[in-house]
C-alpha positions as CSV (number, residue, x, y, z in Angstrom):
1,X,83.2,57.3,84.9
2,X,82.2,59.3,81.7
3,X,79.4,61.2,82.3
4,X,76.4,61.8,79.1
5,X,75.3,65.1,78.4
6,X,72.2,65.2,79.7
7,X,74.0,64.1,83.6
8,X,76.4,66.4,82.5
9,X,73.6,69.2,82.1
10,X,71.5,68.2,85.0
11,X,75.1,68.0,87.3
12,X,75.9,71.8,85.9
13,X,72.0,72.8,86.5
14,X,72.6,72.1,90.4
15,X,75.6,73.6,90.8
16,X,74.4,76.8,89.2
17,X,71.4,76.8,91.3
18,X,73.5,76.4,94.7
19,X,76.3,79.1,93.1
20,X,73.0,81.1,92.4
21,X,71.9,81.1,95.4
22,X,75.5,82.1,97.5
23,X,75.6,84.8,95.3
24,X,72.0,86.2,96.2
25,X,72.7,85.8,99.7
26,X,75.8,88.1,99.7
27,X,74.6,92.0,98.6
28,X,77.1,94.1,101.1
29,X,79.5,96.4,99.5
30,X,82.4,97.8,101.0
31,X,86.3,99.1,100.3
32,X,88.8,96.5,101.2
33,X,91.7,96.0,102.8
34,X,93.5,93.3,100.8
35,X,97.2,92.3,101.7
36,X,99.4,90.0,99.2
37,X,102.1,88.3,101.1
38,X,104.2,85.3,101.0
39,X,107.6,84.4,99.9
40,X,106.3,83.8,96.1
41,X,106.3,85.6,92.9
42,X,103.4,87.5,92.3
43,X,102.4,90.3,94.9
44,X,102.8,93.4,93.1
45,X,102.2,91.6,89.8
46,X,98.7,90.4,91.5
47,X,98.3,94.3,92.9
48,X,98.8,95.8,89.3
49,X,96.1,93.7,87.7
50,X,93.7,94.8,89.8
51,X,95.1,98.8,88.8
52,X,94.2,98.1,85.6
53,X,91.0,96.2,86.8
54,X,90.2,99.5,88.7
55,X,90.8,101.7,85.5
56,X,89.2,99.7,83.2
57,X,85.9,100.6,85.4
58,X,86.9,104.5,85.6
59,X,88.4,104.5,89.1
60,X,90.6,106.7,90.3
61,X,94.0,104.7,91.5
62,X,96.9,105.8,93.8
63,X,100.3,103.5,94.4
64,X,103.1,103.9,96.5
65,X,105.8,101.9,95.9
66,X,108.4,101.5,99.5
67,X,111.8,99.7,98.7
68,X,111.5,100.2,94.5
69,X,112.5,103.2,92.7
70,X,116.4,102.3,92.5
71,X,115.7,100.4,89.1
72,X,113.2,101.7,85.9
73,X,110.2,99.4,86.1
74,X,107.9,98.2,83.4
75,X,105.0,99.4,85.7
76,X,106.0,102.7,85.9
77,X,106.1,103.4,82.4
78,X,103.2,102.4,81.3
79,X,101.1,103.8,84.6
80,X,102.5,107.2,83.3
81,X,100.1,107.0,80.5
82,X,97.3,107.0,82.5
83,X,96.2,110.4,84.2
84,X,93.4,108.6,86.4
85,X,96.8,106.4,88.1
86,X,98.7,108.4,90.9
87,X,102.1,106.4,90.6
88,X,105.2,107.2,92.9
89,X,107.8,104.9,93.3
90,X,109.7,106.3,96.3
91,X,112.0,103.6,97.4
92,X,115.7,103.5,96.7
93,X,116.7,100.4,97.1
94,X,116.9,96.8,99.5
95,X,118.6,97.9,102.5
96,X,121.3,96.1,101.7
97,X,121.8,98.2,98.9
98,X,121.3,101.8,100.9
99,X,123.2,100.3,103.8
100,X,121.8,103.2,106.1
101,X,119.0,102.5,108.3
102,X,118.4,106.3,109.0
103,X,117.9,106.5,105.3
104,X,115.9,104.1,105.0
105,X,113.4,105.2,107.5
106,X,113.3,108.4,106.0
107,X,112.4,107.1,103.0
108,X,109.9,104.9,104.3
109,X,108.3,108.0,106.4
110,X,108.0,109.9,103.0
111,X,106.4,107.3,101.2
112,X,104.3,106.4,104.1
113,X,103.0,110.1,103.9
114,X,101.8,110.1,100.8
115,X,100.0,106.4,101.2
116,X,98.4,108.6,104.2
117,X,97.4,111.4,101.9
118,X,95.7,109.1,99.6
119,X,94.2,107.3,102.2
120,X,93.2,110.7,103.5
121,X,91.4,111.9,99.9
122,X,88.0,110.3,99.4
123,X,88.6,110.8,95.9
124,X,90.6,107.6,95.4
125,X,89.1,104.0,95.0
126,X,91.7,102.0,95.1
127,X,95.6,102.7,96.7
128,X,98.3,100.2,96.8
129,X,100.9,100.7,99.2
130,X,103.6,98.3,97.3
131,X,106.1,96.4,99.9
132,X,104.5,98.1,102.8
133,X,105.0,94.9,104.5
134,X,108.8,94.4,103.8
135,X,109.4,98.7,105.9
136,X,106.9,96.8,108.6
137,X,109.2,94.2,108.9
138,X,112.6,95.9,109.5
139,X,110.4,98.1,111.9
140,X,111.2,101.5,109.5
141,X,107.6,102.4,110.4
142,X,105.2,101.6,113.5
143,X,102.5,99.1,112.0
144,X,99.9,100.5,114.8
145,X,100.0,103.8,112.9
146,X,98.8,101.8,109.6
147,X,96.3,100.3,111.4
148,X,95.0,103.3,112.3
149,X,95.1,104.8,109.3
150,X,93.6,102.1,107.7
151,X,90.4,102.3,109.8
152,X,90.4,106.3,108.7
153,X,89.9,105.0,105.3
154,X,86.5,105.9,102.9
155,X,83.6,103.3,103.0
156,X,84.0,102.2,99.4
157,X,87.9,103.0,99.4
158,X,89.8,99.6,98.8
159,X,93.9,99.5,99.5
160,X,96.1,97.2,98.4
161,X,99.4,96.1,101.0
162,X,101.8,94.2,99.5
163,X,105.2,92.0,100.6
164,X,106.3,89.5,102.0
165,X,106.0,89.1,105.8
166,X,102.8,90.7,106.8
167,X,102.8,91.3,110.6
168,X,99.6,89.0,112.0
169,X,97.9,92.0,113.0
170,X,97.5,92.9,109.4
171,X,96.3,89.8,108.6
172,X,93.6,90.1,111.1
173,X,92.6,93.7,110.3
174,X,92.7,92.8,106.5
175,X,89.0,91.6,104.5
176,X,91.4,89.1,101.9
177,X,94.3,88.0,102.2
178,X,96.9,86.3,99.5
179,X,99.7,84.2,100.2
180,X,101.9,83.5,97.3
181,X,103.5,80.2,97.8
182,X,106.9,79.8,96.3
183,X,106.9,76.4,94.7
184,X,109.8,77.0,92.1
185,X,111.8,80.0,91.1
186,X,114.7,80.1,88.5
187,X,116.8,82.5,90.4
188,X,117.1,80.3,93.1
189,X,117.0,76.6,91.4
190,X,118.8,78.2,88.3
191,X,120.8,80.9,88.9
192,X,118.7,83.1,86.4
193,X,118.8,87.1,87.6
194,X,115.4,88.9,87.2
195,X,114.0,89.0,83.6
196,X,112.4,92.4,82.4
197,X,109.2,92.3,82.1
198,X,108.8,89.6,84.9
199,X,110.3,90.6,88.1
200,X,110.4,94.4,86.4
């Protein structure tokens, strides 16, 4: 049923009233842990948005990336050009790739050390610790020693976990979490490898 403009006006009049109100009621502030997980496209793409959210207000930003760091990423050159972005990609590769579980946790350990560090320096705002969840998963690094570093973190620091998999008890200790559902993807229904610029 087609509406006039004067329902339509009156309809848009309550609804701002009640959003008005939800908003008025909610005047806490605090850093949050956010996780993006699921098996669709769009975690770290999701996480770098808010970067440049978070430097387009002044912040000062921090990410670790675990797994990447084999391949040159579009994120990581144009994160070089800002001073206030702390960018390390310290992966080298799927472990399918390295083939060396040792390796692998090494890797993880040194990346998870500087996440730590970050954590540790109240003069971030925002850290992403990119695939986090995916060295969780293949157990490369303990997840109770996140969680406890995450509850070391600043009042107003937010950080950023994403990956595929997130262990439940990330979930729970998280403020918002993200799962990307995977409803279509051309390199699996098309046979079309990652595109630059896109995956990259």
């Amino acid at each position: 049923m087609m509406r006039t403009d004067a329902e339509h006006a009156e309809r848009m009049a309550r609804k701002k009233a009640a959003q008005d109100s939800k908003v008025a009621a909610r005047d806490a502030e605090k850093g949050l842990i956010i996780v993006h997980t699921g098996k669709g496209k769009g975690k770290t793409t999701a996480a770098l948005g808010m970067v440049i959210r978070a430097v387009g207000h002044g912040m000062r930003v921090g990410m670790v990336q675990f797994v990447k760091g084999a391949m040159t990423t579009g994120e990581a050159a144009v994160l070089a050009r800002f001073p206030e972005v702390d960018f390390h990609a310290m992966g080298e590769g799927f472990t399918w790739n390295t083939q060396d579980r040792a390796r692998d946790i090494a890797t993880a350990r040194s990346a998870w050390e500087e996440v730590k560090r970050m954590i540790a320096d109240p003069s971030y705002d925002l850290i992403v610790a990119d695939e986090l969840n995916i060295v969780l998963r293949y157990d490369y690094l303990p997840v109770d020693e996140v969680l406890e570093a995450l509850a070391t973190k600043g009042a107003m620091t937010h950080v950023v976990i994403t990956g595929r998999n997130a262990p439940e008890v990330l979930i729970e200790a998280a403020d918002l979490v993200t799962d990307m559902t995977q409803v279509k993807h051309p390199f699996r229904e098309q046979g079309v490898k990652a595109q630059k610029g896109i995956e990259f």
